[in-house]
MARSE-894332 format. One record per residue (C-alpha): residue number from 1; residue in one letter; x, y, z. Coordinates in nm, 2 decimals, padded with zeros to 4 digits, always signed. Layout:
<rs>
(r NUM 'A' (X Y Z));
...
</rs>
This chain:
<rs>
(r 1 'X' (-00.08 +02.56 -01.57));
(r 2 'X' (-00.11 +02.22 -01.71));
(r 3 'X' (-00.06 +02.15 -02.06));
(r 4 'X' (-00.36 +01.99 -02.28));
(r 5 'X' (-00.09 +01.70 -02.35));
(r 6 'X' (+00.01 +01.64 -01.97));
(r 7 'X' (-00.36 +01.65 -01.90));
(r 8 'X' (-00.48 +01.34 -02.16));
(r 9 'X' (-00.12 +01.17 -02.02));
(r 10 'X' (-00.32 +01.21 -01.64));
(r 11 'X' (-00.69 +01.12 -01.75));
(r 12 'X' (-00.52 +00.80 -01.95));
(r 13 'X' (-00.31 +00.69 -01.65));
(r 14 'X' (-00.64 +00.77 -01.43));
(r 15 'X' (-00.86 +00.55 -01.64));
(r 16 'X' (-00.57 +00.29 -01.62));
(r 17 'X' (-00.54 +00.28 -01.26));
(r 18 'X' (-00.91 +00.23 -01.18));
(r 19 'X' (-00.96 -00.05 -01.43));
(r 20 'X' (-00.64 -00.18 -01.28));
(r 21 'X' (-00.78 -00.16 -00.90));
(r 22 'X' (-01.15 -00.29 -01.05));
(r 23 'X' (-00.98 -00.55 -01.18));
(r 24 'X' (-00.79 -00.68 -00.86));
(r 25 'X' (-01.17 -00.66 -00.70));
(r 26 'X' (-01.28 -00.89 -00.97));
(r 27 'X' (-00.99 -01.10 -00.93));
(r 28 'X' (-01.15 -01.20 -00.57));
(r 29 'X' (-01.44 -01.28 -00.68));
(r 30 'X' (-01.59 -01.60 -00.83));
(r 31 'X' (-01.83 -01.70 -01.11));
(r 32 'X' (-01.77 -01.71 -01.52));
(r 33 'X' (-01.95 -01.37 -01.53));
(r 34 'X' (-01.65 -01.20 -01.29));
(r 35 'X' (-01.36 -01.42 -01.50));
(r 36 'X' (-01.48 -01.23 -01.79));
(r 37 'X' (-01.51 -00.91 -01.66));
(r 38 'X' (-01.14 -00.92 -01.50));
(r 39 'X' (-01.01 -01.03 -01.85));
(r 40 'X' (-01.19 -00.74 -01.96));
(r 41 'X' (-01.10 -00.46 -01.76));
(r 42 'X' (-00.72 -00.60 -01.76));
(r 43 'X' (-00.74 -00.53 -02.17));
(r 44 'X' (-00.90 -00.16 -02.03));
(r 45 'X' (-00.59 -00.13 -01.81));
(r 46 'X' (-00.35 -00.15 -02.12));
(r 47 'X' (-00.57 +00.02 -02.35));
(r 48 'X' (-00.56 +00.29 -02.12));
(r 49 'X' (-00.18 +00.23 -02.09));
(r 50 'X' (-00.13 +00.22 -02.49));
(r 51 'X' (-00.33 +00.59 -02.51));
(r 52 'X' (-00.09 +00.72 -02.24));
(r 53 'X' (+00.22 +00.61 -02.43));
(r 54 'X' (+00.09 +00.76 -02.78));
(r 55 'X' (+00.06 +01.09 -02.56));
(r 56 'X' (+00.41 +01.05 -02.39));
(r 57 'X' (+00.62 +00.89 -02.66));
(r 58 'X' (+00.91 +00.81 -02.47));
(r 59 'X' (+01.10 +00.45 -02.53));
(r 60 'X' (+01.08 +00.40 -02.10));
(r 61 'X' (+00.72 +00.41 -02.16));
(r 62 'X' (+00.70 +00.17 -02.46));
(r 63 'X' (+00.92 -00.09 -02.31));
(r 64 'X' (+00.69 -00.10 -01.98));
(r 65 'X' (+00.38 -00.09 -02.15));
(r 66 'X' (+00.53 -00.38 -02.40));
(r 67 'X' (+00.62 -00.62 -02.12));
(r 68 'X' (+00.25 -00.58 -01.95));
(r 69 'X' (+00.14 -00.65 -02.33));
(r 70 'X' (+00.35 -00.89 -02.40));
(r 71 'X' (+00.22 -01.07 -02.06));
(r 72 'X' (-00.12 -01.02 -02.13));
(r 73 'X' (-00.08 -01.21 -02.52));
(r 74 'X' (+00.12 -01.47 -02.36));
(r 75 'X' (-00.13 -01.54 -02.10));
(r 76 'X' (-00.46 -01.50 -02.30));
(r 77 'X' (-00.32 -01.60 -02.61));
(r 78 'X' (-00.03 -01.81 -02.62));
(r 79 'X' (-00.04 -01.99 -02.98));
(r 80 'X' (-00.05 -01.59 -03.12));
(r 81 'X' (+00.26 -01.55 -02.86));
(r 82 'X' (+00.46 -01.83 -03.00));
(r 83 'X' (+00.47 -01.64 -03.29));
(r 84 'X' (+00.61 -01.32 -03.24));
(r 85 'X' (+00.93 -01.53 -03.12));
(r 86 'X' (+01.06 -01.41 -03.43));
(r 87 'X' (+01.07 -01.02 -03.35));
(r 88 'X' (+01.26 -01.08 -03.02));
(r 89 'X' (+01.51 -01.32 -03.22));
(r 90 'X' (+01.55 -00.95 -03.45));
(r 91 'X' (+01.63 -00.76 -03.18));
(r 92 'X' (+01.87 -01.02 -03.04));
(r 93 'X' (+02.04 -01.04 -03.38));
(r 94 'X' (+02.08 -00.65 -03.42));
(r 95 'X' (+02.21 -00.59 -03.06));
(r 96 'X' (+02.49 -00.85 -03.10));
(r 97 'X' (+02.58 -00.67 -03.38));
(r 98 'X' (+02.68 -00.38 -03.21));
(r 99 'X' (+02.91 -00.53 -02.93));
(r 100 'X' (+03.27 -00.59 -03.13));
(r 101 'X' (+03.30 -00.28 -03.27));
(r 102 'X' (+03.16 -00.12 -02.98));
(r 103 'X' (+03.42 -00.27 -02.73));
(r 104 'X' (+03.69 -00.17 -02.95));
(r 105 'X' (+03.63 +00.19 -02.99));
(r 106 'X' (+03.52 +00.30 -02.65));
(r 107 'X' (+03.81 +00.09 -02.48));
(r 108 'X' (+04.07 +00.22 -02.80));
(r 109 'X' (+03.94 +00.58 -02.70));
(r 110 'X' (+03.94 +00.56 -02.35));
(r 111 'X' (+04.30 +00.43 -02.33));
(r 112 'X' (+04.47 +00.54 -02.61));
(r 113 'X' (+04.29 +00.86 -02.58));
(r 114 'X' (+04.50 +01.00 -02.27));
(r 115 'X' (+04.80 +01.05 -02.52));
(r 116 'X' (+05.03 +00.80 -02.34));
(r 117 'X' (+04.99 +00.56 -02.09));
(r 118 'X' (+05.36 +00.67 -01.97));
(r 119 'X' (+05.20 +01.06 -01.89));
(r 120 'X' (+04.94 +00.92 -01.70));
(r 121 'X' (+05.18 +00.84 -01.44));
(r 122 'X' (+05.17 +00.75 -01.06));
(r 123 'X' (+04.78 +00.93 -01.06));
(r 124 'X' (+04.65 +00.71 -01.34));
(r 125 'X' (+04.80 +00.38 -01.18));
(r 126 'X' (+04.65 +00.47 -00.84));
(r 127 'X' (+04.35 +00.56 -00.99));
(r 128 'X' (+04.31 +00.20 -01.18));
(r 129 'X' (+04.39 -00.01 -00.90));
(r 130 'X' (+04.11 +00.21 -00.72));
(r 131 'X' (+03.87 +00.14 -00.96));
(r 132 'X' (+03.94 -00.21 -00.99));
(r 133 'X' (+03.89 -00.34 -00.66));
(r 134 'X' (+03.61 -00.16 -00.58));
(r 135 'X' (+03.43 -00.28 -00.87));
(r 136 'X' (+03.58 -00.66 -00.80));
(r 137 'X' (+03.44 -00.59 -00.42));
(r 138 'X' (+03.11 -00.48 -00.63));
(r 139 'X' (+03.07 -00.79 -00.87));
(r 140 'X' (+03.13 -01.02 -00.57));
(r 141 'X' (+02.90 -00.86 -00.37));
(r 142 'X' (+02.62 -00.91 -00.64));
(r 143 'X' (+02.73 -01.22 -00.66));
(r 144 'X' (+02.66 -01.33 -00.32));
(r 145 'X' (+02.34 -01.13 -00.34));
(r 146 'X' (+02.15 -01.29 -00.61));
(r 147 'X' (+02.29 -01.69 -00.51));
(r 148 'X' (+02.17 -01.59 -00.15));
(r 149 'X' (+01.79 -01.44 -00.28));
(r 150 'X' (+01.73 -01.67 -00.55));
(r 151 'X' (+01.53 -01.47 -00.78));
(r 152 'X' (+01.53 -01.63 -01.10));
(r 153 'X' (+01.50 -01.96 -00.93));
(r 154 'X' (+01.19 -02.16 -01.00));
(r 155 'X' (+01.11 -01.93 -01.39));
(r 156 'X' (+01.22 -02.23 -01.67));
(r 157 'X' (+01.23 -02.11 -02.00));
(r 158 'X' (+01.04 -02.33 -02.24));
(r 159 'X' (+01.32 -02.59 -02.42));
(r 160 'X' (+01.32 -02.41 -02.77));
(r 161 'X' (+01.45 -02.10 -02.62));
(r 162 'X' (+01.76 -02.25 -02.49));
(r 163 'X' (+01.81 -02.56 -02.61));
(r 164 'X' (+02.09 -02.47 -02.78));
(r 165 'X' (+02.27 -02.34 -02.45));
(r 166 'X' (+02.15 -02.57 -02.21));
(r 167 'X' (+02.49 -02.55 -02.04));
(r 168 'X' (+02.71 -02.40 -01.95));
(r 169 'X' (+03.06 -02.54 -02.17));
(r 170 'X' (+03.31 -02.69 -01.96));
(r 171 'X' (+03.66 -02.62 -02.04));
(r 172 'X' (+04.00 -02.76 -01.81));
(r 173 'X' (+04.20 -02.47 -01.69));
(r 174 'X' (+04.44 -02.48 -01.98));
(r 175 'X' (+04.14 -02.43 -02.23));
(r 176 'X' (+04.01 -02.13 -02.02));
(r 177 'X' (+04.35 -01.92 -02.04));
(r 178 'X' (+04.39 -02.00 -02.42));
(r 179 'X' (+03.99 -01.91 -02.50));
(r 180 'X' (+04.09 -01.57 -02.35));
(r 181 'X' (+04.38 -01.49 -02.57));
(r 182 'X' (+04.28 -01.42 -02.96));
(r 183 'X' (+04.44 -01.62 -03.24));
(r 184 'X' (+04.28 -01.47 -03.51));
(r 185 'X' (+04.08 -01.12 -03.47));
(r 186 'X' (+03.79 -01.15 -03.72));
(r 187 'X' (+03.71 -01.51 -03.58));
(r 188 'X' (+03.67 -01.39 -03.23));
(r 189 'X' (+03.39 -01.15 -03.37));
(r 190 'X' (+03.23 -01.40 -03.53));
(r 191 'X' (+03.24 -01.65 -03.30));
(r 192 'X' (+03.08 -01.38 -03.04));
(r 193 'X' (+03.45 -01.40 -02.79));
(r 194 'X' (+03.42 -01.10 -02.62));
(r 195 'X' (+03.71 -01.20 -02.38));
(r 196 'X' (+03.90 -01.21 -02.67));
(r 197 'X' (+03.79 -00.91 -02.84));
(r 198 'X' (+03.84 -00.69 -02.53));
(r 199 'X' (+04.17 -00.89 -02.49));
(r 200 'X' (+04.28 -00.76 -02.83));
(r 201 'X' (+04.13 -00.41 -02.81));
(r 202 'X' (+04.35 -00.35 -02.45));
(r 203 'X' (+04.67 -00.48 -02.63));
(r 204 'X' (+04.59 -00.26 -02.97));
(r 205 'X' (+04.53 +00.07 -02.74));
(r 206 'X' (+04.86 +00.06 -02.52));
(r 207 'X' (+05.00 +00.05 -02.85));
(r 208 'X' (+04.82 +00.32 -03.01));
(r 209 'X' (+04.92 +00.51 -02.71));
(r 210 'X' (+05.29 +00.39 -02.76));
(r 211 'X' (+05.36 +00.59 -03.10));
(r 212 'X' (+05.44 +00.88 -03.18));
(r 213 'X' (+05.14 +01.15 -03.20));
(r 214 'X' (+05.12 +01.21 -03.60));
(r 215 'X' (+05.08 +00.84 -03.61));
(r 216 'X' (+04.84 +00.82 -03.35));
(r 217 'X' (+04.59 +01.09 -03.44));
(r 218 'X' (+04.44 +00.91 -03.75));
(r 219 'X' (+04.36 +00.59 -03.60));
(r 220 'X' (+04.20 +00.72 -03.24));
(r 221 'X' (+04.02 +00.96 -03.47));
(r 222 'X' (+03.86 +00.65 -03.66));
(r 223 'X' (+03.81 +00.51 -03.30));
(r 224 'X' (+03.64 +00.80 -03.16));
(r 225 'X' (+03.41 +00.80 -03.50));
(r 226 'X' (+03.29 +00.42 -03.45));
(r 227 'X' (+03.22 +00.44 -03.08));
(r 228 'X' (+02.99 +00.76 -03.14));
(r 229 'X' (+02.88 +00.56 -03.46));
(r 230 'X' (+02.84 +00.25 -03.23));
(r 231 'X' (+02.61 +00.50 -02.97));
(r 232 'X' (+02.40 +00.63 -03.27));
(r 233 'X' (+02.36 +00.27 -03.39));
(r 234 'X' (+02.27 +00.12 -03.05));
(r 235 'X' (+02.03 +00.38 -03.06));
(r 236 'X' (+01.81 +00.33 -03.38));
(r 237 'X' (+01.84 -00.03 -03.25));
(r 238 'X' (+01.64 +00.05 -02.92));
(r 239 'X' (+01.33 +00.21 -03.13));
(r 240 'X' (+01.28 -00.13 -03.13));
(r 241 'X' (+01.32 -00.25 -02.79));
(r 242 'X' (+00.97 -00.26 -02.73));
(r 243 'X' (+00.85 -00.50 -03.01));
(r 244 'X' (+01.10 -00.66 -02.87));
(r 245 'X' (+01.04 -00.68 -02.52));
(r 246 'X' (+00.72 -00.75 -02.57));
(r 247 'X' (+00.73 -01.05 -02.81));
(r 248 'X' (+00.96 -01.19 -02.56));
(r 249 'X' (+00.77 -01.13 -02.28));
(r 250 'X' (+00.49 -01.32 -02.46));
(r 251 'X' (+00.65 -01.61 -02.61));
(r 252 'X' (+00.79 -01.67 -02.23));
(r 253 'X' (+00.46 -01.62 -02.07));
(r 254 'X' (+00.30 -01.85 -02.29));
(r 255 'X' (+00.50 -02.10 -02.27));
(r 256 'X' (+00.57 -02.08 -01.86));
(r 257 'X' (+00.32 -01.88 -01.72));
(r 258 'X' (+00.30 -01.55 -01.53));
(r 259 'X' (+00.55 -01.72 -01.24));
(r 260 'X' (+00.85 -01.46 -01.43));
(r 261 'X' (+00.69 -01.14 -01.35));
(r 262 'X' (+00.74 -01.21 -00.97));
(r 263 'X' (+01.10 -01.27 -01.02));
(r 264 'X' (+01.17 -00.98 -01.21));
(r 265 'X' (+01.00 -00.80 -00.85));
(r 266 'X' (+01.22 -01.01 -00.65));
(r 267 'X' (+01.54 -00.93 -00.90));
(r 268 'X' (+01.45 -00.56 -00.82));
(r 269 'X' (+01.46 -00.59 -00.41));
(r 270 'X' (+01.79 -00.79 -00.42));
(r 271 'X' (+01.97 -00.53 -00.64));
(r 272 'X' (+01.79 -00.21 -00.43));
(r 273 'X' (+01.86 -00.39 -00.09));
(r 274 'X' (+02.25 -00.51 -00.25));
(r 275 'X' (+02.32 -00.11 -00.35));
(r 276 'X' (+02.22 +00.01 -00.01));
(r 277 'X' (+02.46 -00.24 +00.16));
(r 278 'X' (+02.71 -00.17 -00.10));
(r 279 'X' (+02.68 +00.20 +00.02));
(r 280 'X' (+02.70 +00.16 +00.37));
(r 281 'X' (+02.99 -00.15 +00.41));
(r 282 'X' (+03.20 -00.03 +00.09));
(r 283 'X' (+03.18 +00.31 -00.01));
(r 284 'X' (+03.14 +00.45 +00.39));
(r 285 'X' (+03.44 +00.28 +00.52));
(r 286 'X' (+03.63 +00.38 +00.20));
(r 287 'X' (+03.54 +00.73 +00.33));
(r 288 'X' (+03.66 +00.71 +00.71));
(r 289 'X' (+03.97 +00.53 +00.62));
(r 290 'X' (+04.07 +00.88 +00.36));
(r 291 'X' (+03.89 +01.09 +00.68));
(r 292 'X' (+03.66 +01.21 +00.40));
(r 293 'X' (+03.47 +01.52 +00.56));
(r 294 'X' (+03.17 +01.31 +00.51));
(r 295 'X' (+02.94 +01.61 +00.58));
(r 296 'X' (+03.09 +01.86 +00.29));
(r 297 'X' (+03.13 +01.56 +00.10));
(r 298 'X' (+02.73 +01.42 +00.12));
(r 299 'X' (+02.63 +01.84 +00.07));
(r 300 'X' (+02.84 +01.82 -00.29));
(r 301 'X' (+02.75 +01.47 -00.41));
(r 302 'X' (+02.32 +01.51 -00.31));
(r 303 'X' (+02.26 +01.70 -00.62));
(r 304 'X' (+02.48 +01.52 -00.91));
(r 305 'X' (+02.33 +01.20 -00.74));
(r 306 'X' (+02.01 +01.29 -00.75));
(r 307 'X' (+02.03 +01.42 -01.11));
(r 308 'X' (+02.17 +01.03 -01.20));
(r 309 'X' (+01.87 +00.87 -01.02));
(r 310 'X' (+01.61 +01.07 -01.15));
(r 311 'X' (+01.72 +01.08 -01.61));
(r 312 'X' (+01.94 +00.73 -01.49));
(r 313 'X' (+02.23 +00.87 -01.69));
(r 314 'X' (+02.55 +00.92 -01.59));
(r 315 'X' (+02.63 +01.16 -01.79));
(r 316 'X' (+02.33 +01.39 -01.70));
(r 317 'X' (+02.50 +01.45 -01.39));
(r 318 'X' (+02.86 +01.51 -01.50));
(r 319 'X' (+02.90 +01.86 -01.55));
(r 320 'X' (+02.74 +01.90 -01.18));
(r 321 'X' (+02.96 +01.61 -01.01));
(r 322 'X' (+03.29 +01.75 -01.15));
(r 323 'X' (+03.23 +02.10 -01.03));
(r 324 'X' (+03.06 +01.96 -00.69));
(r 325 'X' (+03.41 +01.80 -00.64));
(r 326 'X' (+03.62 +02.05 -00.73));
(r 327 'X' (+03.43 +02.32 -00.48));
(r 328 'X' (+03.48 +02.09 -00.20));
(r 329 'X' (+03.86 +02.09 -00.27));
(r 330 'X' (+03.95 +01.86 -00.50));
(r 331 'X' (+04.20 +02.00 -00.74));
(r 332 'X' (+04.09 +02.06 -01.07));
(r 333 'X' (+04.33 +01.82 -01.27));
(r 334 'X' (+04.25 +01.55 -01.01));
(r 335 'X' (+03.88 +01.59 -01.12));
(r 336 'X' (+03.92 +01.59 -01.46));
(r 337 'X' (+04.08 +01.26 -01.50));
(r 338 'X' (+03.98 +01.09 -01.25));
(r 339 'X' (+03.56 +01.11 -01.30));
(r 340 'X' (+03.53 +01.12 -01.65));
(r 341 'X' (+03.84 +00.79 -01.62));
(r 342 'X' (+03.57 +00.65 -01.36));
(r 343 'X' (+03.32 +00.68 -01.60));
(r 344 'X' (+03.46 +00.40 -01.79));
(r 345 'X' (+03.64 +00.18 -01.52));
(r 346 'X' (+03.49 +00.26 -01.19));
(r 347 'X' (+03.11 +00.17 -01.25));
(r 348 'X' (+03.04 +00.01 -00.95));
(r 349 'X' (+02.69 +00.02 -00.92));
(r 350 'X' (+02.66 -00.12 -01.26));
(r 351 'X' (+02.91 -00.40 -01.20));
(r 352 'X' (+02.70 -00.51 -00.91));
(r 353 'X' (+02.39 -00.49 -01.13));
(r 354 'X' (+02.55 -00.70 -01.39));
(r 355 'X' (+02.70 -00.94 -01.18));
(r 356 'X' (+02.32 -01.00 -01.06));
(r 357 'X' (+02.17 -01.00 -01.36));
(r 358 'X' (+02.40 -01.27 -01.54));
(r 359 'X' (+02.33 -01.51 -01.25));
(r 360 'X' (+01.95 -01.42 -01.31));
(r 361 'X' (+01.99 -01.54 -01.67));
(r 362 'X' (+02.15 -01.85 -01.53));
(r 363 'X' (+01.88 -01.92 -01.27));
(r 364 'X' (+01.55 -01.82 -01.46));
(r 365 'X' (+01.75 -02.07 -01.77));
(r 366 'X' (+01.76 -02.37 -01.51));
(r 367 'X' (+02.14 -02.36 -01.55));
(r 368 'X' (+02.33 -02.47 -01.23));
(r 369 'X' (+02.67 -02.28 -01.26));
(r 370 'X' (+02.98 -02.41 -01.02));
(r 371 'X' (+03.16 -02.17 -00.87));
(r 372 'X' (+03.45 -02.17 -01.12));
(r 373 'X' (+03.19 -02.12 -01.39));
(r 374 'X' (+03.07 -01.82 -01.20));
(r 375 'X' (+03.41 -01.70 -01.14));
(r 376 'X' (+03.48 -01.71 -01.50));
(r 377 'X' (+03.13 -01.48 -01.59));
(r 378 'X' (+03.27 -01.23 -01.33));
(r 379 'X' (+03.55 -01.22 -01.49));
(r 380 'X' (+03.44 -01.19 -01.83));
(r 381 'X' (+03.20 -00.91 -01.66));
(r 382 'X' (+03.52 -00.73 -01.50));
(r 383 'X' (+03.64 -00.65 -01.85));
(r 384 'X' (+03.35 -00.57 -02.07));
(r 385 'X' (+03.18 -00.33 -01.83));
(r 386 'X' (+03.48 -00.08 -01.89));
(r 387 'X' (+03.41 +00.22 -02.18));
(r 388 'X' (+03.05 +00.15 -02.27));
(r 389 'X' (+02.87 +00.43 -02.00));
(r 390 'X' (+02.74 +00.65 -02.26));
(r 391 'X' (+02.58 +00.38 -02.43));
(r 392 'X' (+02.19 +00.36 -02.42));
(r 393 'X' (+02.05 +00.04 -02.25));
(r 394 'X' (+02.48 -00.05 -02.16));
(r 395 'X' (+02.32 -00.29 -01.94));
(r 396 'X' (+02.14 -00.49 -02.22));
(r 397 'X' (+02.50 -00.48 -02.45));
(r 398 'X' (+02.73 -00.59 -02.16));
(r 399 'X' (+02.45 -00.87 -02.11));
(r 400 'X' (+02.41 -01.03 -02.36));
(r 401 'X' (+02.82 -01.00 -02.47));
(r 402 'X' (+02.90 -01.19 -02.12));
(r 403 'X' (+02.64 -01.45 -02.21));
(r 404 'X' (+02.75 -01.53 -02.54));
(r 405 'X' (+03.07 -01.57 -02.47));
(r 406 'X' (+02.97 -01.79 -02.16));
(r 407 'X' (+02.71 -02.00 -02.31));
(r 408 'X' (+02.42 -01.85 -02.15));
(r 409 'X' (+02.10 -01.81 -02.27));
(r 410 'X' (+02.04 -01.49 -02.44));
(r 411 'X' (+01.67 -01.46 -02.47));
(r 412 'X' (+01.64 -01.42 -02.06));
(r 413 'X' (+01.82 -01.06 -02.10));
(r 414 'X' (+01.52 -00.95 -02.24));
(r 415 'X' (+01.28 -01.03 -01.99));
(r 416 'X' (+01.52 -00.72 -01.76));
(r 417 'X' (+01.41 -00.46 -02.03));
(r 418 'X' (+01.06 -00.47 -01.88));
(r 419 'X' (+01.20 -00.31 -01.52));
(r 420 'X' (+01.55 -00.20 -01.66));
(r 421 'X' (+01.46 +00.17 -01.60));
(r 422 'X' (+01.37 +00.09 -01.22));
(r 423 'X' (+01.72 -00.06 -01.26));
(r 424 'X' (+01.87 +00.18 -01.39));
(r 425 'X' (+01.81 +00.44 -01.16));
(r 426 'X' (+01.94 +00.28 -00.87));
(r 427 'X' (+02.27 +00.16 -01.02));
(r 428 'X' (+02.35 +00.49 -01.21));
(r 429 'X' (+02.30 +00.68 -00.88));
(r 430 'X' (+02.55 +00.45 -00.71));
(r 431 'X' (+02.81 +00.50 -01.02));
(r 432 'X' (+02.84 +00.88 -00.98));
(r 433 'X' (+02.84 +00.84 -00.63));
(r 434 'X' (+03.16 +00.58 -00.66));
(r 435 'X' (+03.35 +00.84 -00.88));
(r 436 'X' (+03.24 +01.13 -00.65));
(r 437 'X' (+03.42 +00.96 -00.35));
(r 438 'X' (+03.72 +00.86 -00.58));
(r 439 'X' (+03.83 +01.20 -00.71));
(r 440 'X' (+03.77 +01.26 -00.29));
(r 441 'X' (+03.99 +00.95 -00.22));
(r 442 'X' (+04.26 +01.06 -00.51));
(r 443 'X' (+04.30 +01.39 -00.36));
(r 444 'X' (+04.37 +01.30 -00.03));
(r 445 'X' (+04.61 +01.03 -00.14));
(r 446 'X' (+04.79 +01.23 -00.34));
(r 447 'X' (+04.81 +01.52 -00.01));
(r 448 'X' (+04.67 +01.80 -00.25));
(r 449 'X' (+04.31 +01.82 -00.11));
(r 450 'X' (+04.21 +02.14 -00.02));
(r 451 'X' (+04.57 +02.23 -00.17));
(r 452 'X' (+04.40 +02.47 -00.43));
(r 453 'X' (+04.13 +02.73 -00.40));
(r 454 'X' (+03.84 +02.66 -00.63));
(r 455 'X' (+03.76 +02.92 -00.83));
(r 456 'X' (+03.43 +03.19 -00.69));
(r 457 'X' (+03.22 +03.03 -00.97));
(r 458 'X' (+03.25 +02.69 -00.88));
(r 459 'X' (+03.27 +02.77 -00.48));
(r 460 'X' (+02.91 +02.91 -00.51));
(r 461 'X' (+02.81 +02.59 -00.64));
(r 462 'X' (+02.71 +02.46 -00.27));
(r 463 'X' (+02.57 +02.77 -00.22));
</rs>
């Protein structure tokens, strides 16, 4: 039976979709008297789209139906768009807000919060050097993905919204080792040095972890409290996404035209089309080379996976993907450090993503970057993609931290919001698939899979 709610959601997306398809008919047709009934039944379409959103009230809903809005103002009326230039430059302000303190206490917890880096041992060190080169292999891959399709090539922001980053800073070698390293803390915040806050937060964690456990327990309390302080604040900030989103969606239409939307489609294929062969040349041989039992293994990982695609959290699937991989025969200490670990330093499907979408920023900004200036971004992406999963809208955080550090634009980032849920899903998927296939991988290299018997609870899991 079909609630009264779910009902008015279908009959608004219904009256949205003919008036859509009405429109494209009108569209290909000529005569004033057709231009103004297109413009007309395009206003229909998001009027529809606007009702549906009341009904639904989620913020996926409101940032999609802001971008078409957004487009729409900036196309039909661009002096009202420049205007609201003002309420994306907000939502910019309040979002860099959040990225020191957030860095610090998701990487002080996720470090220091293992007790000691010495009791980690030989599991935790094979684990990291996992993590990292698949996610290197994943940012390069992107990378080469994004320069080879192009898609923010030809989109160039109007001069105002990056005239005060209209290139990239060039530093000699020298300069770029010293800009990493932090002379003085409360500077590096203020002067929006990510490198050099994550720098100081993975130095301040090893030695929190160093001391002695009394000691310890005050400060990675206060850590833990920011970083779910931090969430809760990235959160509240999001309720305004949509304003957001839209007035920047707007401004940039006015002021370049409609050309954008077609390279935010084109962004979407590269990164779909870059996961899959990600999958298939990364993760697959990964799997023969640790003779994976590739059938068990796809049987276990197919629901947690699907569960990540479909709500595009990582989290969502968690609870399934750690008992999934234990019923298979991974041992149940293996599992519990190393997916919830890989759920801060083995995102690989988001470290393609980023690796994309900084390049985007680059491209749809006009900015040619050299290969050592892209070199640098991915490095300054290796780092800041670690402990922020849980965040809401990471993506948008890690974004906007790796341009301001690198003297990107930082007004392009929000032009992703529009399709960041179509985004999402893809590169969330491929993260819990990555950590599935590492606690796999772990196991085998540490000759204890299938070692243990998994419990009858968590063997009828695959049932």
């Amino acid at each position: 039976m079909v609630s009264p709610s779910h009902r008015r959601q279908n009959i608004a997306l219904i009256v949205a979709a003919i008036a859509a398809l009405a429109a494209l008919f009108c569209s290909r047709m000529s005569g004033p008297s057709s231009a103004l009934i297109f413009v007309a039944l395009r206003w229909i379409t998001l009027a529809a789209l606007v009702v549906y959103g009341c009904l639904r009230r989620t913020l996926t809903a409101w940032i999609f139906i802001a971008m078409l809005l957004g487009a729409e103002i900036g196309h039909d009326l661009p002096n009202l768009a420049t205007h609201l230039r003002v309420l994306a430059l907000i939502f910019l302000r309040l979002i860099k807000a959040i990225i020191a303190p957030l860095l610090f206490g998701t990487l002080v917890v996720g470090i220091a919060g293992h007790s000691n880096l010495r009791q980690v041992g030989r599991l935790g060190l094979r684990s990291i050097i996992f993590f990292e080169i698949v996610t290197t292999i994943a940012i390069f891959l992107g990378l080469g993905a994004i320069n080879l399709s192009k898609a923010g090539v030809g989109v160039h922001l109007p001069a105002t919204t990056s005239a005060d980053t209209s290139s990239v800073s060039k530093l000699s070698g020298e300069d770029t080792i010293l800009h990493i390293f932090p002379e003085n803390i409360a500077k590096s915040v203020a002067d929006g040095a990510v490198l050099q806050v994550v720098i100081f937060s993975l130095i301040f964690a090893i030695a929190l972890a160093m001391i002695s456990e009394p000691k310890r327990r005050p400060m990675l309390a206060f850590c833990e409290s920011l970083s779910e302080t931090m969430f809760k604040f990235t959160n509240l900030v999001m309720y305004m996404a949509p304003l957001g989103v839209g007035a920047a969606v707007a401004y940039t239409v006015g002021h370049t035209g409609i050309a954008v939307l077609g390279s935010l489609l084109k962004l979407l294929l590269t990164l779909y089309a870059t996961l899959i062969v990600f999958i298939l040349a990364v993760l697959l041989p990964i799997a023969l080379i640790f003779r994976v039992p590739l059938r068990a293994f796809i049987k276990a990982v197919a629901e947690p996976v699907t569960i990540a695609f479909g709500t595009a959290s990582s989290e969502a699937a968690l609870p399934r993907a750690m008992e999934a991989m234990e019923a298979i025969g991974v041992p149940r200490q293996i599992v519990a450090f190393v997916i919830p670990t890989g759920y801060s330093f083995n995102l690989t499907g988001s470290s393609l993503y980023l690796s994309v979408a900084a390049i985007f920023v680059a491209q749809v900004s006009g900015i040619h970057l050299s290969l050592g200036q892209q070199l640098m971004i991915m490095l300054t992406l290796m780092l800041t993609s670690k402990g922020v999963a849980g965040v809401s809208r990471a993506a948008l955080v890690i974004l906007l931290a790796t341009a301001s550090s690198t003297g990107l634009p930082t007004e392009p980032v929000f032009l992703l919001l529009g399709v960041d849920q179509l985004l999402d899903m893809g590169r969330t998927a491929v993260n819990v698939l990555g950590n599935c296939l590492a606690a796999v991988v772990m196991a085998k290299w540490e000759g204890e899979f299938n070692a243990e018997t998994p419990s009858q609870v968590v063997a009828d899991a695959l049932q």
